[in-house]
Structures are given as C-alpha cells and as structure tokens.
C-alpha positions in Angstrom: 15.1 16.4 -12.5 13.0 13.4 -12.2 9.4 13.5 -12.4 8.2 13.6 -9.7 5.4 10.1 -9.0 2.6 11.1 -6.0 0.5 9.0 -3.9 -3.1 9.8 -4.4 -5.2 6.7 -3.0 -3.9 4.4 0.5 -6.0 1.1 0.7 -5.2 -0.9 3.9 -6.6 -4.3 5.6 -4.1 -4.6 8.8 -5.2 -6.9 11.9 -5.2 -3.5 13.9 -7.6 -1.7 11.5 -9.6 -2.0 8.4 -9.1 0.9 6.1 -7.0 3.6 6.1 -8.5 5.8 9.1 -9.0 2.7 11.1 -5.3 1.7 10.6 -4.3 5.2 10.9 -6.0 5.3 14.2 -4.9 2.1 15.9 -1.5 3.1 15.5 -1.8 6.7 16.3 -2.8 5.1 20.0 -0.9 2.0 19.9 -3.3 -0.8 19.3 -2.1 -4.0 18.8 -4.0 -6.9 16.7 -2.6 -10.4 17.6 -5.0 -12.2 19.6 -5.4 -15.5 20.4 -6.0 -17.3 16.7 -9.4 -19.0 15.7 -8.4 -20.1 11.7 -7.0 -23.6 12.6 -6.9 -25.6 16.2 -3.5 -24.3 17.0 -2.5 -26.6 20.5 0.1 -28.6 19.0 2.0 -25.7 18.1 3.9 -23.4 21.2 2.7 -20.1 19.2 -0.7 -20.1 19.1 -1.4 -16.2 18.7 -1.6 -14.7 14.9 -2.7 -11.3 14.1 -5.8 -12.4 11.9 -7.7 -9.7 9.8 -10.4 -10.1 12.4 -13.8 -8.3 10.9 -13.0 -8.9 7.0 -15.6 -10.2 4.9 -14.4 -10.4 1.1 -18.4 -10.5 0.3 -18.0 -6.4 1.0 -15.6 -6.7 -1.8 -15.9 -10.2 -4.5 -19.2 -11.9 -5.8 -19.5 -14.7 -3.8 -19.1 -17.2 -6.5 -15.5 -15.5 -6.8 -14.9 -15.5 -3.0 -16.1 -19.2 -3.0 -13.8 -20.1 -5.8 -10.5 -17.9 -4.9 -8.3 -17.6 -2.2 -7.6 -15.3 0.6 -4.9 -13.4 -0.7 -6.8 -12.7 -3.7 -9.5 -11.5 -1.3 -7.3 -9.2 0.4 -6.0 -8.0 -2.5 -8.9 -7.1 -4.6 -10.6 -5.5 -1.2 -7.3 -3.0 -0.1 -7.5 -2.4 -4.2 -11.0 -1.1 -4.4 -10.2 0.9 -1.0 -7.2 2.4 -2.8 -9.1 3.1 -5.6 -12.3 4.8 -3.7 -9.8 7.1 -1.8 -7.9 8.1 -5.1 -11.2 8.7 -6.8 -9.3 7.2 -9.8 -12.4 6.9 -11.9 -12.5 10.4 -12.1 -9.1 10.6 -13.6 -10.5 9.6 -16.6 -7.3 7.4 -17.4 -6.9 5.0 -20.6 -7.1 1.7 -18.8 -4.5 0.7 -21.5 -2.2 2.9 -19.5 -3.3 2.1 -16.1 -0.3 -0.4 -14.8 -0.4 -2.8 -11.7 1.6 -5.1 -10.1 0.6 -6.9 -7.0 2.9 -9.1 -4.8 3.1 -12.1 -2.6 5.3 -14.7 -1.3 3.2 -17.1 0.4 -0.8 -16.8 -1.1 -2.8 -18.6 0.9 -1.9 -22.1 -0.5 -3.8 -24.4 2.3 -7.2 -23.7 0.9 -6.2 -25.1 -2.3 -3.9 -27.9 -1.3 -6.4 -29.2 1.5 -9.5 -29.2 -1.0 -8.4 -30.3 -4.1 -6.0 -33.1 -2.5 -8.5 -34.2 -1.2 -10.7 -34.4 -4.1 -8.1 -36.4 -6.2 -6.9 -38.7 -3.4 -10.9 -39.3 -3.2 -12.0 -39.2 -6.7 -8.8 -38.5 -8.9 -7.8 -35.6 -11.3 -11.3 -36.0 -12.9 -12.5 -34.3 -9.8 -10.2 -31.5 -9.3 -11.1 -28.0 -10.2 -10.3 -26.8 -13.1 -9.5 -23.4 -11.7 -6.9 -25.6 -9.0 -4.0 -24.3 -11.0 -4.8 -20.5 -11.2 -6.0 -20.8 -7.4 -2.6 -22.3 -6.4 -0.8 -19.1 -8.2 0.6 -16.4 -6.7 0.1 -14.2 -10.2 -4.1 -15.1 -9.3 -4.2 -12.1 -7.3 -2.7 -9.6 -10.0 -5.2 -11.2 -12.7 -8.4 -10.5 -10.5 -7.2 -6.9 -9.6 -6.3 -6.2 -13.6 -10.0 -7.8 -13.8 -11.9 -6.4 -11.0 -10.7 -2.6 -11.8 -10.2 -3.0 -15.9 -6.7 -2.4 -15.9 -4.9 -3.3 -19.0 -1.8 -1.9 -19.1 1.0 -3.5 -18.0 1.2 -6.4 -15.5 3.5 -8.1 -13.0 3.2 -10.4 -9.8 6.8 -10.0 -7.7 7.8 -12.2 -5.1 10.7 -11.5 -2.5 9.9 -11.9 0.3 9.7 -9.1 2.8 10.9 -6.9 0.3 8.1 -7.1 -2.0 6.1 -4.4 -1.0 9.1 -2.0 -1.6 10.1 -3.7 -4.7 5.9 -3.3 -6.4 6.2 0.5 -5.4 9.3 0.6 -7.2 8.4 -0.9 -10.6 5.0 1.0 -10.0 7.0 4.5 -10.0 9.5 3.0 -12.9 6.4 2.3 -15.1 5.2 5.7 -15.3 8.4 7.5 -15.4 9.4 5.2 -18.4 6.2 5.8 -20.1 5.1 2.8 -20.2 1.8 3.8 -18.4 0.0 7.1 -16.7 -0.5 5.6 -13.2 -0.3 2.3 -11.3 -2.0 0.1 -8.8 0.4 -1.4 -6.8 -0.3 -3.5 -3.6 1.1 -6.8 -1.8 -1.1 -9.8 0.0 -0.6 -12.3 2.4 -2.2 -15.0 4.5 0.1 -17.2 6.2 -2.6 -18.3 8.5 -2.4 -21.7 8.0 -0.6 -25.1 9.9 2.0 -25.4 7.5 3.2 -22.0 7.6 3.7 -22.4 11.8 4.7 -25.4 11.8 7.9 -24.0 9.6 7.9 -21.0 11.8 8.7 -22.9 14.6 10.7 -25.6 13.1 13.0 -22.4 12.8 12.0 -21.7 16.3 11.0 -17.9 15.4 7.6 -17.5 16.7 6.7 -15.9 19.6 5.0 -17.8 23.1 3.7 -15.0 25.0 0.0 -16.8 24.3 -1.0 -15.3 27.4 -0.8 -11.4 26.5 -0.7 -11.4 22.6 -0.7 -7.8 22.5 2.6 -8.0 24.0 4.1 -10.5 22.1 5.5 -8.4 19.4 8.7 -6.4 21.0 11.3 -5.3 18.3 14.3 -3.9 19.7 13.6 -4.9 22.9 15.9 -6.8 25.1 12.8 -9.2 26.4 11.5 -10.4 22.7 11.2 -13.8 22.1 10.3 -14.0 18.3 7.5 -13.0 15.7 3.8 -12.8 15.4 2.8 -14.2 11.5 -0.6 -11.8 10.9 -2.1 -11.3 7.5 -2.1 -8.0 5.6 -2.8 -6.5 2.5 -2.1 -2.9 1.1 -2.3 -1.4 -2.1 -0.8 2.7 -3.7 -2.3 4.3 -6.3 0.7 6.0 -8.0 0.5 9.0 -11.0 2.5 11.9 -12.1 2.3 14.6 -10.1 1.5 17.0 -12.8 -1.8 14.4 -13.4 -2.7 14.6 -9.8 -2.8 18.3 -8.9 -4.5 18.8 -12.6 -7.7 16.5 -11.4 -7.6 18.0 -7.6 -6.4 14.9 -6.3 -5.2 14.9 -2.7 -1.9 14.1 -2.6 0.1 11.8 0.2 3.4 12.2 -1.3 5.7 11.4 -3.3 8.0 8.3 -4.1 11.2 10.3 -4.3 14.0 7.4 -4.1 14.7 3.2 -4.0 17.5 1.6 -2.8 18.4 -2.2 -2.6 21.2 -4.6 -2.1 21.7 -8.1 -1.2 24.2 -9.4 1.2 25.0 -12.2 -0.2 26.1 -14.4 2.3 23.1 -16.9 3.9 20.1 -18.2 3.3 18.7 -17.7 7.1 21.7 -15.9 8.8 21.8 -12.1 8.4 25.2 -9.8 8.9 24.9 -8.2 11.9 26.8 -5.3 11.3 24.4 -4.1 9.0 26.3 -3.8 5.7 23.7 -4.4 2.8 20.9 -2.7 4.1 23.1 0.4 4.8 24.0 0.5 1.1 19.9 0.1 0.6 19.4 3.1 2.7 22.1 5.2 1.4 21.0 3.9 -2.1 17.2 5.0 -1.8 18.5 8.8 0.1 20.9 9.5 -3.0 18.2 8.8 -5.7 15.8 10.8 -4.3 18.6 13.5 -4.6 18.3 14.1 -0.4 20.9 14.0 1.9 21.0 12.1 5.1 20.6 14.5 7.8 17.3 15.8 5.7 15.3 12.3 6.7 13.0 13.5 9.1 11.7 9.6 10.0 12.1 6.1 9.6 9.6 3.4 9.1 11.9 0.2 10.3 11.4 -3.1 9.3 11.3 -3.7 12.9 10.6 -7.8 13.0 11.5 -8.5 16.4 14.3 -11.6 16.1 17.6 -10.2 17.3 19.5 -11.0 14.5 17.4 -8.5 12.5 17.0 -5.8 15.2 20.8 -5.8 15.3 21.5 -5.5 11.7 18.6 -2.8 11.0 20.0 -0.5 14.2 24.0 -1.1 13.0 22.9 0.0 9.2 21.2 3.3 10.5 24.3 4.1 12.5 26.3 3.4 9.1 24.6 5.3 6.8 23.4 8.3 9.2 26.5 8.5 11.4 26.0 10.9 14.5 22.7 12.4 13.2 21.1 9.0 13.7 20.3 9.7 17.2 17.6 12.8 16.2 15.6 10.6 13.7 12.7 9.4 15.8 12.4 5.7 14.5 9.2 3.5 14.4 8.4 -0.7 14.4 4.8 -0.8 14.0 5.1 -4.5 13.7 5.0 -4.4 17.2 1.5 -3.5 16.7 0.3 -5.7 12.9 2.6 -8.5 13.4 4.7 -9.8 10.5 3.1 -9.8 7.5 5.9 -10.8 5.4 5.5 -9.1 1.4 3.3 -6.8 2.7 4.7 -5.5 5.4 6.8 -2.8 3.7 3.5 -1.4 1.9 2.2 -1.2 5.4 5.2 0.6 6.4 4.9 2.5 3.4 1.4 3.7 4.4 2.2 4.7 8.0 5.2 6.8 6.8 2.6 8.8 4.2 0.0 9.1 6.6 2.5 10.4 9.3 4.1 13.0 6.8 0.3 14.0 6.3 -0.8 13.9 10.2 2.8 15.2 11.5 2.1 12.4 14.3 5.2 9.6 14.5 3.3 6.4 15.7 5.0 4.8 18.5 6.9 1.3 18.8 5.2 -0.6 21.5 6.1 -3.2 23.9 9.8 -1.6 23.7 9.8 -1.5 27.7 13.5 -2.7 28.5 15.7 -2.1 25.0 18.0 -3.8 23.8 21.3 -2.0 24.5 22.8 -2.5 21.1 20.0 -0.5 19.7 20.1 2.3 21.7 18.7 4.4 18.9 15.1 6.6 19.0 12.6 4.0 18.6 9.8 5.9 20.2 8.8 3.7 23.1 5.3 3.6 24.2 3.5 6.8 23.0 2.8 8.0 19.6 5.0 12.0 18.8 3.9 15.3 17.7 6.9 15.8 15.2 6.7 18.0 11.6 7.7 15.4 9.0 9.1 16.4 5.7 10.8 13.4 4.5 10.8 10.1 5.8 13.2 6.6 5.3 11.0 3.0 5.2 13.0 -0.2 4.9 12.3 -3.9 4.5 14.6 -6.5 5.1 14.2 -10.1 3.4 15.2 -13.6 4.2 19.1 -14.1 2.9 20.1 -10.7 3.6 18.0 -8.9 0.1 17.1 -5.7 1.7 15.0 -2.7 0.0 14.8 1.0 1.0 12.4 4.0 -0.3 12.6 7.7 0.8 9.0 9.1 0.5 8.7 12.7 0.7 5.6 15.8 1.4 4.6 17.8 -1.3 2.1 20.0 0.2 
C-alpha cells in the first residue's frame, strides 16, 4: 500500500476569482473572466480579449521593493503560495523547513517586463546600465527561489517546465518527494502571465486565438461545434501536500488525496496532435492503475478542455478508449470555458476544481457548450453547474507535441 499524500491547503488567483471561495464560487455559477484586455494596446491584433487577473495587487502579497524589482509570475506565485499556506495553517505543523519541499512551474514567466526595460537600458546606456538582478528576473527558476524565500523552505527544490502539463507534473514530484523521504510535505504551485504582445502575436501567427471581442464571456467554447480558438488568461495555483498520517495528527482539514499519475508522450509533432486520442488514453489509464482504482470507479473528470478542435477531438476519443461504454455516466467538465488558457497552470487549476468538487459534491459546469460538437458527444455538462456525490475524480492536461499528463485525486473523508 502506498502512503497515502493529502491536500491540506488550495491557493488560487484565477481571472474568475481570487482565492479559493471566490474561484470556488464563480465556477459553481458559471462566471467567466475574459474581458476586453487593458495590459497592452491590443488593436493590431484580431484577439484582443485575455482573461487578466483583474483585482490582484502583489503589494497584498511582496514588499514593494520586491514587486518593483520582480516579475509577474513571481508575484502570482508567491501570492497563490501564502494563500495555500494560510488555508493549510502549515505553520502550525510545526515542520523542519529542511524537510519542507517545493517546486513551482512555468513555461512562459512573464518575460516582457524584463526584455522591454533592460533592452532598453542597454540599447540607451549599455550593459553598465542593466540590472544586475536582469538575469534572475529573466528566469523561470525566480519564481521557485522567492517562494523557498518568502515561506523558509529549504528542503528540496525544482522549477519544471512543460508546458500545459506542468501543473500535473509539480503535483507529481510534490507527492514523489514525500513518499521517497526526501521531505515531510511540499509546496507545489505553477504561474503564468502571457499577457504580453509577443505572446499574441505568436498566438495568432498560429492563428489559435479566439475573435469573439464582442462577448468575451462567450469566447471560450470547448467541445462546441461553434468555437473558434483560445482565450490566453493568467493564473496561478499552488497544493500544499503531506502524509496523511501528518495531516489528521495536527487536525488538518483535508481536500484529498493524490492517489495516482499517468503520462505519455505521442511522439509524433511538434503542433499537430493525434486525433484519435492514443497517448493521453495511455495517461489516463496510467494515472487510474496507480492509484490502484478501476475505470468505472471515476466518479468525474476535470478535462483539459482548451477549445481548438484538434484538442477537443483527441481528449473526447481518449476517454472513449480508456473508459469504453461507462464513459457516457462520467459527468465531464472544461472550466477553461470560464479561466481561459492558462497554459502550466491550468492543470493545478483543474486540480483545485476537482478537490473542491469532491468536497462540495457540486460538478461545475462547462459553459458556452450551446451547439456540441458531434464528435464529442460525451457528458460535458452544458450550462448549469450538478448536484452529483463525488468519490474519485480523473483531471488531465494535454501539452504542445502530444506530452500529455493524468492524476486521479480521490476523498478521504
């Protein structure tokens, strides 16, 4: 029997809510966040609708001589960090912070800040002029180094980066950590920002964005037959993770527990995914057989839900692979359709809807699904949030060239 790793403490900054009851709440009732953007004079572009975290102010969170000399995804991640922290009461746990692990990831940072100021300071003025914190601020790993900093953690460290993937793939080495002994409990998290002109100007060189600029909160539509691309939002989550023989001795309250990971890679493309859904049914079948479950015992499933065709294809064939007939009971959410694409963190995010719906017995709904898509004629819950007594539920990620990660989370209480 594995030992079996909890979550005690959910910290969430989503465009739809700040904090755990706010996010909790806004997708309880469907709320979407993508608006019209503000960051940057979007009019050349033909998206110009983001899901920005609207009300965040890292000064709630960071000195300001740290905001002023950091970047956003180190904001985000310090700030869903201390929320994690302050809901898992962790300082009462009384841990070793040279057993206290954490591993925060990111694909994309928030490299405009730095590029645009300290370019222009050396085309202006040369290197003598740059910061001498440009280097760390241009790093991914920054965001790690000022949680381990802000929190005293001092056990081990890692930053991971892959893509969409990451958030499954932190919780993962998060859970592996403590099971290997290599710490008592983890802070795990991902952050991103990809708010910025060279991050849509890619997105619609690939031509994936949405242009329903008129009614943002309708842009979003995965596994509808009507979408027309994705809404780039920021977001930033972070876990706290510990045995759950730790948890229940301090009076923790307990989310649930990480029970199983699966992952597999197709193999094939760098931008063009399998349809047929091959890999990410191996991902799915992968994370249900460590967790020692069977298939018909997954009770929900948090999809990666992203809203290109390509990707609502594959994710709808791999559930009919690796659940066969039963697939058509499993009530099936994309709450993407509601926080936009936030790349690394999206799985974390998807990861905290499926714990708080285990806890809430409420299965949020997938929005904007008006007219599906008939080859995913599955149960995505259209429209309206479902009563439904959740015992174990499926969340998956899928990743640009076809690397796909799965994790079966399951209620202990």
């Amino acid at each position: 029997m594995k030992r079996p790793i909890v979550v005690t403490g959910i910290g969430v900054l989503a465009c739809n809510g700040l904090g755990r009851a706010a996010f909790w709440k806004a997708l309880e009732f469907g709320v979407s966040g993508i608006r019209s953007l503000d960051r940057f004079d979007a009019s050349e572009f033909p998206c110009r609708i983001a899901g920005q975290l609207w009300d965040f102010n890292p000064e709630d969170f960071m000195k300001k001589s740290d905001v002023r000399h950091w970047h956003r995804h180190v904001h985000q991640a310090v700030a869903c960090s201390k929320l994690a922290v302050e809901d898992g009461e962790l300082s009462k746990a009384k841990y070793d912070p040279e057993r206290l692990a954490v591993a925060i990831g990111t694909s994309i940072g928030s490299p405009n800040e730095a590029y645009e100021a300290e370019q222009e300071a050396y085309e202006s003025h040369g290197y003598r002029k740059v910061s001498k914190l440009a280097s760390s601020a241009f790093s991914g790993h920054s965001a790690t180094v000022h949680v381990s900093i802000d929190f005293g953690l001092r056990g081990p460290a890692i930053t991971i980066s892959s893509g969409c993937a990451t958030g499954l793939d932190v919780l993962v080495w998060g859970v592996n950590q403590i099971r290997a002994g290599r710490a008592d409990a983890a802070v795990v998290g991902a952050t991103e920002s990809p708010i910025f002109p060279m991050s849509f100007a890619t997105a619609c060189s690939l031509g994936i964005l949405s242009k329903h600029n008129d009614a943002p909160e309708k842009a979003m539509r995965p596994f509808d037959r009507n979408r027309d691309g994705i809404v780039l939002s920021e977001g930033a989550v972070a876990l706290i993770l510990e045995p759950e023989e730790r948890a229940r001795a301090r009076g923790a309250y307990i989310y649930g527990e990480v029970a199983g990971f699966g992952s597999a890679s197709e193999g094939r493309n760098p931008l063009i995914l399998d349809r047929q859904g091959a890999a990410l049914a191996r991902a799915v079948e992968g994370a249900i057989r460590d967790a020692g479950a069977s298939p018909n015992e997954i009770d929900h499933i948090q999809s990666h839900g992203v809203s290109l065709e390509m990707y609502d294809h594959c994710e709808a064939n791999a559930y009919k692979k690796a659940f066969g007939e039963t697939v058509c009971r499993i009530p099936i959410s994309a709450i993407k359709s509601m926080t936009g694409q936030a790349y690394s963190a999206g799985g974390l995010l998807g990861a905290a809807a499926a714990l708080l719906a285990l806890n809430k017995g409420i299965v949020p709904p997938t929005i904007n699904l008006e007219d599906p898509d008939p080859a995913c004629d599955l149960d995505f819950v259209p429209g309206r949030s479902r009563l439904n007594d959740i015992r174990t539920a499926l969340v998956t990620a899928m990743s640009f060239g076809g690397t796909h990660g799965a994790a079966v989370l399951r209620r202990r209480n």
